[in-house]
C-alpha positions as a Markdown table, in Angstrom:
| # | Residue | x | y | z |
|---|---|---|---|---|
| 1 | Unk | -3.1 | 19.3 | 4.6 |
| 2 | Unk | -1.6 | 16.3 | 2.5 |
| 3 | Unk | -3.5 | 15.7 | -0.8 |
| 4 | Unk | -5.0 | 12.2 | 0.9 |
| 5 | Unk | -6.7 | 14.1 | 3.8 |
| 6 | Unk | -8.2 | 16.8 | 1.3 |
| 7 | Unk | -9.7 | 13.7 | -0.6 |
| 8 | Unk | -11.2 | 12.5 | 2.6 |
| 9 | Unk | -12.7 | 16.2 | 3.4 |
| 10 | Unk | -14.2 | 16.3 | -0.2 |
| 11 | Unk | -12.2 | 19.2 | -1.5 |
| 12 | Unk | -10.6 | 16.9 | -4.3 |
| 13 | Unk | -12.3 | 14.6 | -6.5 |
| 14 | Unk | -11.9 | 10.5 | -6.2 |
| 15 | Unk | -13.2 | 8.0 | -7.8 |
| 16 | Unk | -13.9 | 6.1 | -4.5 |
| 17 | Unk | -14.7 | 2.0 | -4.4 |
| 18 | Unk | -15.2 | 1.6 | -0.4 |
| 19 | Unk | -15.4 | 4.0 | 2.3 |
| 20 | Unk | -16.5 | 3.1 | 5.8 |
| 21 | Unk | -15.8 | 5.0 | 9.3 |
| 22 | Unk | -12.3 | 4.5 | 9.3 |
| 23 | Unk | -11.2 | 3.9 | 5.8 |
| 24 | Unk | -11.3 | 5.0 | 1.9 |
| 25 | Unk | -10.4 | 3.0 | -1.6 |
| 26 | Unk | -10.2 | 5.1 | -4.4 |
| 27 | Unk | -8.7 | 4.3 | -8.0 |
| 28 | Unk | -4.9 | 5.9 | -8.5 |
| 29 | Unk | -5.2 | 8.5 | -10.6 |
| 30 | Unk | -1.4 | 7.3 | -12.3 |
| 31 | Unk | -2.3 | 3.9 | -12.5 |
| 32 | Unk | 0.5 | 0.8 | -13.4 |
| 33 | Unk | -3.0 | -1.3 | -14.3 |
| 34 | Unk | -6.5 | -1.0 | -14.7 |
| 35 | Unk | -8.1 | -0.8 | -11.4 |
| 36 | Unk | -4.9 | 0.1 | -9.5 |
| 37 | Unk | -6.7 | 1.0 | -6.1 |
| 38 | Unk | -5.1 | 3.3 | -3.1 |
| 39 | Unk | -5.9 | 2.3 | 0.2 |
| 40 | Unk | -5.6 | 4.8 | 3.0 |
| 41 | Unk | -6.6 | 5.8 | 6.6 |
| 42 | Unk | -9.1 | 8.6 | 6.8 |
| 43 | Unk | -6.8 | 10.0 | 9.6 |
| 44 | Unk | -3.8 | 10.8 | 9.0 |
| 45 | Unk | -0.5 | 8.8 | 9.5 |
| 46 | Unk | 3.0 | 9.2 | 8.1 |
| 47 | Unk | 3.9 | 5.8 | 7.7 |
| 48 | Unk | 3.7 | 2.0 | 8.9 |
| 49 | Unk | 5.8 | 3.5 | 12.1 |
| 50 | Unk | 3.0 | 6.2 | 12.7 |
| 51 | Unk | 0.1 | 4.4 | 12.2 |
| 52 | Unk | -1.7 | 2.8 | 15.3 |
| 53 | Unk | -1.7 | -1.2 | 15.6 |
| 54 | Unk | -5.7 | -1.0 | 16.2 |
| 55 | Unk | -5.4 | 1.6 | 13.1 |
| 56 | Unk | -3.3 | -0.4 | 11.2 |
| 57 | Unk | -5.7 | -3.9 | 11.7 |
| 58 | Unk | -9.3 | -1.6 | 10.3 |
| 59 | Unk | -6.6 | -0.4 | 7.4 |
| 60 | Unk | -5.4 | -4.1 | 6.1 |
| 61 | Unk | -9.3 | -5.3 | 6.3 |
| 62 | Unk | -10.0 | -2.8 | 3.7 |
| 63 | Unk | -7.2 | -3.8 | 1.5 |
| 64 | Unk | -8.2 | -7.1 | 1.8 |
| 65 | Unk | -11.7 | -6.1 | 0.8 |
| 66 | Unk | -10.1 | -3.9 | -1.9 |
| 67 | Unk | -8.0 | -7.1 | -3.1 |
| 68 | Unk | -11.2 | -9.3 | -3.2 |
| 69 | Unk | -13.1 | -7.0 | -5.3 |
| 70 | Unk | -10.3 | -6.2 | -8.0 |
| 71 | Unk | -10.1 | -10.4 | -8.4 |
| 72 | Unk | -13.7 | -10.9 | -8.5 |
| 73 | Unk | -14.9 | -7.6 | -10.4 |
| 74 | Unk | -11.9 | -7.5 | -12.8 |
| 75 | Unk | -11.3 | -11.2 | -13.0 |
| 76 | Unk | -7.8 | -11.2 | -12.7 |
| 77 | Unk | -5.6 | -13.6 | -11.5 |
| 78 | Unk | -3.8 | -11.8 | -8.5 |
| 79 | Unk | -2.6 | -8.2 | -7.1 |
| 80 | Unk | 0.2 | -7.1 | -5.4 |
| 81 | Unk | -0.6 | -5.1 | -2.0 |
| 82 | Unk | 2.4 | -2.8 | -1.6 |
| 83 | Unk | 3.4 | 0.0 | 1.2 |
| 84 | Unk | 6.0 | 2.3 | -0.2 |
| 85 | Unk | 7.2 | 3.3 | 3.5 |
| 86 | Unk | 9.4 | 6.9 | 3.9 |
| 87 | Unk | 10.4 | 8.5 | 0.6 |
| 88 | Unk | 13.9 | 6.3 | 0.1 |
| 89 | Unk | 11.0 | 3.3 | -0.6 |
| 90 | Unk | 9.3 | 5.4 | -3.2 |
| 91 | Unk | 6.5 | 7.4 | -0.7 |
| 92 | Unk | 6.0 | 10.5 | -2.5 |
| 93 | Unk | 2.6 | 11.2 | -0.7 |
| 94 | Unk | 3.5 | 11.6 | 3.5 |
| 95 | Unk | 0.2 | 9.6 | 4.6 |
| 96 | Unk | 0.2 | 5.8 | 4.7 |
| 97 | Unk | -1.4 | 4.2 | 1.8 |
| 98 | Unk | -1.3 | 0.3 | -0.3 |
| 99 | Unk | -1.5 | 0.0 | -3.7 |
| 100 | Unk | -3.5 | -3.0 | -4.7 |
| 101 | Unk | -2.8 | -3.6 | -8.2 |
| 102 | Unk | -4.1 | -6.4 | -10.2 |
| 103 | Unk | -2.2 | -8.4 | -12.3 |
| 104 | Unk | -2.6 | -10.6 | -15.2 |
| 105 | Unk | -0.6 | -13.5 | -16.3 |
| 106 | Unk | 2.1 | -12.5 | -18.5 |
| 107 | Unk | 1.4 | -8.6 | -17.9 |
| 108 | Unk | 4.7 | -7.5 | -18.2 |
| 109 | Unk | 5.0 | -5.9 | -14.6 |
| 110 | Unk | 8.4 | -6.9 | -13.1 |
| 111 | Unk | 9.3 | -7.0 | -9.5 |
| 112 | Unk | 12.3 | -4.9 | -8.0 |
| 113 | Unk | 15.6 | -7.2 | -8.9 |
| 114 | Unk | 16.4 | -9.7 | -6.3 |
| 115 | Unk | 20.7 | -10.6 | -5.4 |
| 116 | Unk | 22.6 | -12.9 | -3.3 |
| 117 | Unk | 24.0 | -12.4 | 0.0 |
| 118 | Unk | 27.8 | -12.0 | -0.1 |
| 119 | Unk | 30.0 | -14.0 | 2.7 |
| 120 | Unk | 28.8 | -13.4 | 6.2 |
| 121 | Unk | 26.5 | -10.2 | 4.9 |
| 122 | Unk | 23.3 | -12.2 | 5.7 |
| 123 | Unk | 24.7 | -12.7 | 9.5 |
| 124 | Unk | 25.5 | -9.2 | 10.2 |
| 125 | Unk | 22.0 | -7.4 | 8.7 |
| 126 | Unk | 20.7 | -10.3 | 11.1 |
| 127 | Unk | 22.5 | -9.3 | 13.9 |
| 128 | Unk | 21.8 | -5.9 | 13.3 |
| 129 | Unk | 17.8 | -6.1 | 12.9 |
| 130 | Unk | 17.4 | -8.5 | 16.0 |
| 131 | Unk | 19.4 | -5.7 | 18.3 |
| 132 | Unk | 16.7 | -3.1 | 17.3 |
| 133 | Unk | 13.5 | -5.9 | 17.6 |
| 134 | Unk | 11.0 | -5.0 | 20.5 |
């Protein structure tokens, strides 16, 4: 059993925010800010190719619920809603989970770096991505 589903039986400690039927918020126990919240499905899915669409849809109305209440509670400008998806994105917990984390103006979070295409590179991961589309 994967630490997330031993939080949802109650064998480890959380410090929750919501809970309904489907769904738990609880504060990261490593967070990057104050009131970093986790997101996750009470049942358990790998990732965002795992997860159930009808699944999915009850998991993103918590997170926008989650969102809402770190802006209003905190009064804080923003939050980034983040999926690290499979381990090569940064996963190290195998059950689907967002990060809301608030941010402030001037905070001194930074983003991952962003590049430029080189010649005819944008094309082919284009072609590529649209061949595997359904």
């Amino acid at each position: 059993m994967c630490v997330f589903c031993k939080i949802v039986a109650g064998e480890i400690p959380s410090h929750k925010v919501y809970e309904d039927e489907d769904t738990l918020a609880f504060l990261d126990i490593a967070p990057v800010s104050c009131g970093h919240i986790l997101v996750i499905p009470k049942k358990h899915f790998v990732n965002m190719e795992d997860i159930p669409e009808d699944e999915l849809s009850k998991l993103i109305k918590t997170v926008k619920k989650a969102g809402k209440a770190i802006k209003d509670g905190l009064a804080v400008a923003g939050y980034n809603a983040n999926v690290n998806n499979d381990p090569a994105a940064g996963q190290i917990i195998p059950h689907i989970h967002f990060h809301i984390i608030p941010r402030t103006e001037g905070d001194g979070l930074r983003l991952w770096p962003q590049s430029k295409y080189k010649e005819g590179e944008a094309e082919e991961a284009l072609r590529k991505i649209k061949s595997c589309i359904r």
